[in-house]
C-alpha positions in Angstrom: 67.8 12.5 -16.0 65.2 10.2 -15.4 65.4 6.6 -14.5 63.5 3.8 -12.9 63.6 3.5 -9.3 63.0 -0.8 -9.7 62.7 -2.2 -6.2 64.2 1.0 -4.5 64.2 4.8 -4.7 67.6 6.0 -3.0 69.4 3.0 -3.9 70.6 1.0 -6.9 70.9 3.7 -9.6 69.7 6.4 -7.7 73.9 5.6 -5.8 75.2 5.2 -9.0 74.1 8.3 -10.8 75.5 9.9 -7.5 78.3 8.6 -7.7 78.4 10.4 -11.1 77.5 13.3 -10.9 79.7 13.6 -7.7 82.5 13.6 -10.3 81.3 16.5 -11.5 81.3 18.5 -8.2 77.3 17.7 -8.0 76.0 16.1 -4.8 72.7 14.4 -4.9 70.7 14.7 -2.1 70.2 11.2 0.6 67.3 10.7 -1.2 65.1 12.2 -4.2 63.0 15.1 -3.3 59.7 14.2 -3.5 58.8 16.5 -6.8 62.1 16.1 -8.4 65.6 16.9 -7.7 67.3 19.7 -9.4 71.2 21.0 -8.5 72.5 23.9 -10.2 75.9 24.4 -10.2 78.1 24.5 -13.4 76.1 22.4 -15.1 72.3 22.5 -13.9 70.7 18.8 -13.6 67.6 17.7 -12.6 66.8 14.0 -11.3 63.4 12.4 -11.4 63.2 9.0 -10.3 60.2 6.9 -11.8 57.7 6.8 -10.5 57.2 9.2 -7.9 60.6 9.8 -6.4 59.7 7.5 -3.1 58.2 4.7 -4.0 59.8 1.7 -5.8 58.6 1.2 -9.7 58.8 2.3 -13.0 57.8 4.6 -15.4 54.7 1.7 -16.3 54.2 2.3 -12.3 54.0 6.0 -13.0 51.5 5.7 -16.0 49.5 3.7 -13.6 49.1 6.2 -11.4 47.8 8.3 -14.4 45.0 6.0 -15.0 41.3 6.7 -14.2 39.7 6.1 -10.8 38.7 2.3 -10.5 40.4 1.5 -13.9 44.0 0.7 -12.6 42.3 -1.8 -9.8 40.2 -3.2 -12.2 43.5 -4.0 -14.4 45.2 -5.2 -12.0 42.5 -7.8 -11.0 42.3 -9.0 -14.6 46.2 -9.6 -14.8 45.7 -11.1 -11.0 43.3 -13.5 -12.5 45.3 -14.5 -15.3 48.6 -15.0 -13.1 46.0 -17.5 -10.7 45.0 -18.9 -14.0 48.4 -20.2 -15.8 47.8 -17.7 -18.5 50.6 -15.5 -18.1 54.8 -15.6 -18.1 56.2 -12.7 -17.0 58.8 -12.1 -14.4 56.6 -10.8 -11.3 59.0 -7.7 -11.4 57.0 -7.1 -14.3 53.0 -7.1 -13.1 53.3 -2.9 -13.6 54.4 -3.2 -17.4 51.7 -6.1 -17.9 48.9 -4.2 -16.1 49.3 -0.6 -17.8 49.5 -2.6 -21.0 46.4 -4.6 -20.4 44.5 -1.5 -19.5 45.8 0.7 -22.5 45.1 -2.6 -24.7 41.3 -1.6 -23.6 41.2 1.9 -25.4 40.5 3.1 -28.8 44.2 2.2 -29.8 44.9 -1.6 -28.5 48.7 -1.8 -29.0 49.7 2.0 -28.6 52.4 3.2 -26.8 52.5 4.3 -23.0 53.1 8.2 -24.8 49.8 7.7 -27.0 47.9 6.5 -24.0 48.5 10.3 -22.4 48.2 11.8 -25.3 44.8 9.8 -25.9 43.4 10.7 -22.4 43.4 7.3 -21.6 45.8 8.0 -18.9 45.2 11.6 -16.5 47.5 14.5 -17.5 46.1 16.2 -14.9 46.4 13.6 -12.2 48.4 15.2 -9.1 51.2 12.8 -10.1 51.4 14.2 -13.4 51.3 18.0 -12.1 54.2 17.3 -10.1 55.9 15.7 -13.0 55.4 18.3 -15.4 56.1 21.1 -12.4 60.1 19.5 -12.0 60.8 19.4 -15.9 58.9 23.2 -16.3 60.9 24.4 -13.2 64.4 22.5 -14.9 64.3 24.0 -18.2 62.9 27.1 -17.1 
């Protein structure tokens, strides 16, 4: 399963889910392993919490990460400059969803979804992030 982390990593959901999988004789560790949690017992689950298993954020926090060296800054002082300028509305949980979609509304495919912006190279596949990402789901279903 993988689920947002929002303002904290080991708390919130992370308890919940838990809570859970406690149920099912499954115990979570304290807090998410750093490239993914996966228990195996009866039924074998793995745990990734967005967007890096440690930090609070979202998966739109995660793409960031993806994006290109200077281009994620860059984004983020454009939507900076907006906010100082009364030109945006958005709850400020929201600055990661607003910036990764300001930045992938600069690519070949304004509009796209956060999946086509990978799949575009617009964001890194290979970015370490993204290595340890694809390492948890390869080593889950493996």
């Amino acid at each position: 399963m993988v689920f947002d982390a929002d303002d904290s990593p080991n708390h919130g959901r992370y308890l919940t889910v838990a809570s859970a999988l406690r149920k099912l004789s499954l115990a979570l560790p304290k807090a998410p392993h750093q490239n993914g949690t996966i228990l195996n017992g009866a039924t074998r689950v793995g745990v990734w919490v967005m967007p890096n298993n440690g930090d609070p954020g979202m998966l739109e926090t995660f793409c960031l990460e993806l994006a290109p060296g200077g281009h994620r800054e860059y984004a983020e002082k454009v939507v900076a400059q907006a906010q100082k300028d009364g030109m945006t509305s958005f709850k400020s949980t929201y600055l990661p969803k607003a910036t990764v979609h300001t930045y992938l509304a600069w690519q070949s495919q304004p509009g796209c979804a956060l999946s086509h912006g990978i799949m575009s190279n617009a964001l890194d596949r290979e970015a370490e992030l993204a290595k340890r990402f694809r390492g948890w789901v390869a080593t889950l279903f493996a």
